[in-house]
Each structure stands twice: as C-alpha cells, then as structure tokens.
NUROBA-809601 format. One record per atom (N, C-alpha, C): z, x, y; residue in one letter. Coordinates in steps of 0.05 Angstrom, whole numbers. Layout:
BEGIN
       zz       xx       yy   code
        Z        X        Y      A
...
***
This chain:
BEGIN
       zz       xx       yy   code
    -1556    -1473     3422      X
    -1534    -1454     3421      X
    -1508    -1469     3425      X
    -1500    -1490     3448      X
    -1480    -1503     3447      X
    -1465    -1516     3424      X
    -1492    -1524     3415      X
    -1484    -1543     3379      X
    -1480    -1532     3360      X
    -1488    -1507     3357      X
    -1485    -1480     3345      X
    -1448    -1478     3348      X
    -1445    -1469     3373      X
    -1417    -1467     3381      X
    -1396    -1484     3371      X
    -1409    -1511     3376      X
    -1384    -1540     3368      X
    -1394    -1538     3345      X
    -1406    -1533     3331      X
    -1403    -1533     3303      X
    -1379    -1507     3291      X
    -1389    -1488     3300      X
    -1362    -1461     3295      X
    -1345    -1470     3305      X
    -1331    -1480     3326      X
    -1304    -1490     3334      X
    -1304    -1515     3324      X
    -1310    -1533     3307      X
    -1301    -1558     3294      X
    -1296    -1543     3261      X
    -1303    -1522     3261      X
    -1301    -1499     3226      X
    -1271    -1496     3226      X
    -1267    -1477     3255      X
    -1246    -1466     3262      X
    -1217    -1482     3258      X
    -1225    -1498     3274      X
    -1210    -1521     3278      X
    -1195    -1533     3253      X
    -1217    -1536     3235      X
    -1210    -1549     3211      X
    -1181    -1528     3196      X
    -1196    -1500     3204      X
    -1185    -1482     3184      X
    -1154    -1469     3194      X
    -1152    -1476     3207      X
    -1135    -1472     3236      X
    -1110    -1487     3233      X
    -1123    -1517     3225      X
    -1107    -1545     3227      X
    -1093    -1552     3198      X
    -1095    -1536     3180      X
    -1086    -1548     3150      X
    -1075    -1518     3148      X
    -1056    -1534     3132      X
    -1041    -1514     3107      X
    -1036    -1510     3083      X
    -1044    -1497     3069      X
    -1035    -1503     3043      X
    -1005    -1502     3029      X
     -989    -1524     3026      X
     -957    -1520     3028      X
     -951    -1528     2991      X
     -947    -1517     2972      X
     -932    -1522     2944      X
     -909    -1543     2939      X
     -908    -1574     2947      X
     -883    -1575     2952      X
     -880    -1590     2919      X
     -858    -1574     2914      X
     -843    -1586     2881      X
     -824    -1598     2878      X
     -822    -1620     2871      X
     -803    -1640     2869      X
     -791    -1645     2836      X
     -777    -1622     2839      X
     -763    -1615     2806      X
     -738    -1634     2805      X
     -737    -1639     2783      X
     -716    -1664     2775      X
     -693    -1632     2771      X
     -666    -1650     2768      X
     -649    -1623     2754      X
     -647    -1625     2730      X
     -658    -1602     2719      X
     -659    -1600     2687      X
     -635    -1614     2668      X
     -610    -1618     2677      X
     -600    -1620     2659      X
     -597    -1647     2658      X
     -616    -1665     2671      X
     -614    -1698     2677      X
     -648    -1711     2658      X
     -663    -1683     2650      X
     -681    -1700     2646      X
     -680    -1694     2616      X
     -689    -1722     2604      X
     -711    -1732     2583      X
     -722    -1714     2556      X
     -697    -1711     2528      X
     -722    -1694     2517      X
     -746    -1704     2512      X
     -776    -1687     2519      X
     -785    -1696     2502      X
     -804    -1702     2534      X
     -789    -1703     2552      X
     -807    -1695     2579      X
     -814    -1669     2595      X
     -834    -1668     2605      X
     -846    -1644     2617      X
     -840    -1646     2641      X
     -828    -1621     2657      X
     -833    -1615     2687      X
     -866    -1627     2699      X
     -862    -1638     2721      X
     -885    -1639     2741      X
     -884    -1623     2764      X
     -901    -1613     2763      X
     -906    -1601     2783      X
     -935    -1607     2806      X
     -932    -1618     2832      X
     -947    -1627     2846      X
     -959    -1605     2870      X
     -982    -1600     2877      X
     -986    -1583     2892      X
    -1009    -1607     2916      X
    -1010    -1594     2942      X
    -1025    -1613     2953      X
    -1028    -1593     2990      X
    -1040    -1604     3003      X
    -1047    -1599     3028      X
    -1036    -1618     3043      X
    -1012    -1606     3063      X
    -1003    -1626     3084      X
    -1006    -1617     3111      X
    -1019    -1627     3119      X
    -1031    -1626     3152      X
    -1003    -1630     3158      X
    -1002    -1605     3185      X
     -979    -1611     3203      X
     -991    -1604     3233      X
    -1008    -1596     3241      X
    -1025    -1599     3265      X
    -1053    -1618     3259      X
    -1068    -1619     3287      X
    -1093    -1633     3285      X
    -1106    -1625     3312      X
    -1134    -1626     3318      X
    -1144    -1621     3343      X
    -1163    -1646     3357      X
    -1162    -1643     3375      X
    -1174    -1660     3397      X
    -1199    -1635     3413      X
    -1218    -1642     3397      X
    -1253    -1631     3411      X
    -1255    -1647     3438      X
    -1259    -1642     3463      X
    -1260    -1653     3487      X
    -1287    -1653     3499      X
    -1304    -1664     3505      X
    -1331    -1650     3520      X
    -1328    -1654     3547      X
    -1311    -1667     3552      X
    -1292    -1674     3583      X
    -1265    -1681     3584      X
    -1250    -1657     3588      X
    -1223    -1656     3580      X
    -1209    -1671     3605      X
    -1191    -1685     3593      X
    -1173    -1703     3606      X
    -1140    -1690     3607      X
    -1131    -1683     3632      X
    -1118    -1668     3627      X
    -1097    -1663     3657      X
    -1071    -1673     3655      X
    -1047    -1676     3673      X
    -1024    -1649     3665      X
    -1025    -1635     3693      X
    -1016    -1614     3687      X
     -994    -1605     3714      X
     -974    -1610     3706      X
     -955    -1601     3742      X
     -946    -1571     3752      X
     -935    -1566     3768      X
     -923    -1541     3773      X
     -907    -1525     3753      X
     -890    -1548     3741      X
     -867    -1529     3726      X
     -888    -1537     3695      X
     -909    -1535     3698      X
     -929    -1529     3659      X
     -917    -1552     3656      X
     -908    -1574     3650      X
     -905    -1596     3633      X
     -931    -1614     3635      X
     -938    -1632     3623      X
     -962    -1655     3625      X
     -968    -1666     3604      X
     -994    -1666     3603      X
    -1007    -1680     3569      X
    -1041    -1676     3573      X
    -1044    -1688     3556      X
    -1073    -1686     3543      X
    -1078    -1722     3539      X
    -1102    -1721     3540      X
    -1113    -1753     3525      X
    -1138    -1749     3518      X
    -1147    -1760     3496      X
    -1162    -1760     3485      X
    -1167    -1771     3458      X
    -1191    -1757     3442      X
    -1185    -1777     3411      X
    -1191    -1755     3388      X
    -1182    -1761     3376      X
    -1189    -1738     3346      X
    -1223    -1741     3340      X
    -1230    -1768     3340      X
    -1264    -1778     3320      X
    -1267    -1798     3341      X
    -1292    -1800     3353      X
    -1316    -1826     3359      X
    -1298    -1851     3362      X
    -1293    -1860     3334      X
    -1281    -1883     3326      X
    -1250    -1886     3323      X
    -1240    -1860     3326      X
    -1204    -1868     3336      X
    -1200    -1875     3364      X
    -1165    -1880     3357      X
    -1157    -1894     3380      X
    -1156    -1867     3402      X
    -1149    -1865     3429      X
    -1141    -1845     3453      X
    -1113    -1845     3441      X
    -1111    -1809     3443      X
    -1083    -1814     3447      X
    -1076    -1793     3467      X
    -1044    -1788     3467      X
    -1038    -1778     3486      X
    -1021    -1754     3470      X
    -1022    -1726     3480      X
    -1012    -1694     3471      X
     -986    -1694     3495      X
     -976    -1679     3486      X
     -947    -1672     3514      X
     -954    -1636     3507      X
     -965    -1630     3532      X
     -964    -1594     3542      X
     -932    -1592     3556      X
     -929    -1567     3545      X
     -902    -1558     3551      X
     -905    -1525     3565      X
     -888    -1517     3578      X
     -888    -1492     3584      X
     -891    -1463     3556      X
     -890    -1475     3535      X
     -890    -1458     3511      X
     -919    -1455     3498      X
     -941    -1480     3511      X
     -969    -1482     3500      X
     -976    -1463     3507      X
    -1005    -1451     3490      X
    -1010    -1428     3489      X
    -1045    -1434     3504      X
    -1049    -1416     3516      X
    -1082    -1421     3525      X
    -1104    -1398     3526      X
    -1126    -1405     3500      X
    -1141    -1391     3509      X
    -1169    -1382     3518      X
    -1188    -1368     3529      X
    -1205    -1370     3539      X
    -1225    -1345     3522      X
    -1240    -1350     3512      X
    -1258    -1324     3482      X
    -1240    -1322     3470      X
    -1217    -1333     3461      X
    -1200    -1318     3444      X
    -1171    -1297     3460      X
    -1184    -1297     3480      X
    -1159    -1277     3505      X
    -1134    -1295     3508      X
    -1113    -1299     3506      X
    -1096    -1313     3513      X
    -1104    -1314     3552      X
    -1095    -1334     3570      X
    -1099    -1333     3595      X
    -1069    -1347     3603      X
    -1057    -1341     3624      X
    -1039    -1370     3636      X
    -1043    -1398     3631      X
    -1019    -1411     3614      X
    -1024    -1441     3617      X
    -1040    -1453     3648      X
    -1026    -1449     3670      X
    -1037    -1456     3693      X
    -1070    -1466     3698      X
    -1082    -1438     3691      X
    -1115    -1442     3680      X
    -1126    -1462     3659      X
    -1112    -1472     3649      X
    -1120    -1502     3632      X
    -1126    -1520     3659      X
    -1114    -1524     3683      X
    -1119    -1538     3692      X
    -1152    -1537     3706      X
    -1162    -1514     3702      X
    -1196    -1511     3710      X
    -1207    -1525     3692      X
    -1204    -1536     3665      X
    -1224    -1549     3649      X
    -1223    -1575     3648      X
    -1211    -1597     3676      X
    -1219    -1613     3668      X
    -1239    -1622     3669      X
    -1251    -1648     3653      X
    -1277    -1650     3658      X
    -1302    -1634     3641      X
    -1288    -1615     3625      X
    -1301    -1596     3619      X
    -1293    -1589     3586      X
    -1309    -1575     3563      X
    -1300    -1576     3537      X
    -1278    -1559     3536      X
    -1268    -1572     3518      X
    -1239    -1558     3501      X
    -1231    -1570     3478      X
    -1218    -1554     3467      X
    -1209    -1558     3443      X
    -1167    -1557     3443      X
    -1159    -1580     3446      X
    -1126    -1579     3440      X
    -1118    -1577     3414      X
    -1103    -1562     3403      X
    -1087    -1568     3378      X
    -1061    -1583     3374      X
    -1054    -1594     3368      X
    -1028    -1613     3368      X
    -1012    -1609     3344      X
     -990    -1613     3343      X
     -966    -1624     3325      X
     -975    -1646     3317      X
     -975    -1665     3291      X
     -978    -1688     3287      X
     -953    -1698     3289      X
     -930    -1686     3286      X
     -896    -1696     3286      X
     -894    -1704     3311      X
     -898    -1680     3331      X
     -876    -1678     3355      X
     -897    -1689     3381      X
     -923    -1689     3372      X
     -949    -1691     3385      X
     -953    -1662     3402      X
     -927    -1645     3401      X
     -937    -1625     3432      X
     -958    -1607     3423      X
     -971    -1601     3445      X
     -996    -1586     3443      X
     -989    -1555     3440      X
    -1002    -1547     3418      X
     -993    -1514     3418      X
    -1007    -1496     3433      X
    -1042    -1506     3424      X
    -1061    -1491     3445      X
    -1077    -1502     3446      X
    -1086    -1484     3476      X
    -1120    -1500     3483      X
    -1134    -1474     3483      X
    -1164    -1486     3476      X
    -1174    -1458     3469      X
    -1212    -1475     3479      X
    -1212    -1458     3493      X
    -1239    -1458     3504      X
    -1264    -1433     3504      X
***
C-alpha cells in the first residue's frame, strides 16, 4: 500500500510540476524574407520541481522562514529549498499551518519548489 501511495504522489507530482506554456517567438512581419514561413515553436517549460523525502530534512524557526534539503533522484546532487511564511502545507490534501511541517521531520514528504527562486510553495504529506 505505501508503494501504491509513492507511486500516486510521484504521478501527482509530475502533473503538478509542468506546464504546458506556447511560447512564440515571431519575427516582425515586416522584417522577414519573401518566400519565408512563420515558425512557430510550442514546448513544455518546467517552472517548479519536487523533492519526494522518506526522511524529511527540514529547518524551520518561529517567524516560518527555513529550508528544506534534499534531492530530486537517487543520483542528484542535495540541495537546499528556502520555506517562507507564504509556503503552503498540506496534510490529505487539507491545507494545515506551516508550523506543522515541522512534525515531519524524519518522516515522508513531498516539497514543491520554484526552480528560479528555489522557494518552496508546498509541502504535502
């Protein structure tokens, strides 16, 4: 049943973590080429990513600021998330108090991150 679980929350995760974004990089028409065609490029640009934990590592102070460490895959490097008072946390799906993140260390979770800014948006257990 657990593997069952990390398998639905590594689904989630995935689906959770991508976007599908159109971005078109149009020349201005009146610069191009007769005799050339518009391109048009379409593609998927990840702007979050998650960190699966089976023992969450996890610094958390009074005023909600801290971080996360951990690794995306097996074979990446550790890195480090910055939690802010704006991260979101939840527990079945219930939103709970950031504060309560601090019961899982040691314990599974799932962070989502910014790949830009690194901050963590949510933890969801």
């Amino acid at each position: 049943m657990k593997n069952i679980t990390q398998i639905i929350m590594a689904a989630l995760a995935f689906l959770i973590t991508t976007q599908v974004v159109f971005a078109r990089d149009l020349p201005a028409i009146a610069n191009l080429p007769e005799g050339k065609k518009l391109e048009i490029r379409r593609g998927i640009v990840e702007t979050t990513n998650a960190i699966e934990s089976a023992s969450l590592r996890i610094s958390l102070g009074s005023d909600l600021n801290g971080f996360v460490e951990g690794k995306v895959c097996d074979e990446c490097e550790t890195i480090k998330v910055i939690i802010t008072p704006e991260t979101k946390v939840y527990e079945n799906n219930i939103e709970v108090p950031l504060i309560r993140a601090k019961n899982r260390i040691g314990r599974f979770a799932t962070v989502f991150y910014e790949l830009e800014t690194k901050n963590v948006s949510a933890i969801r257990w």
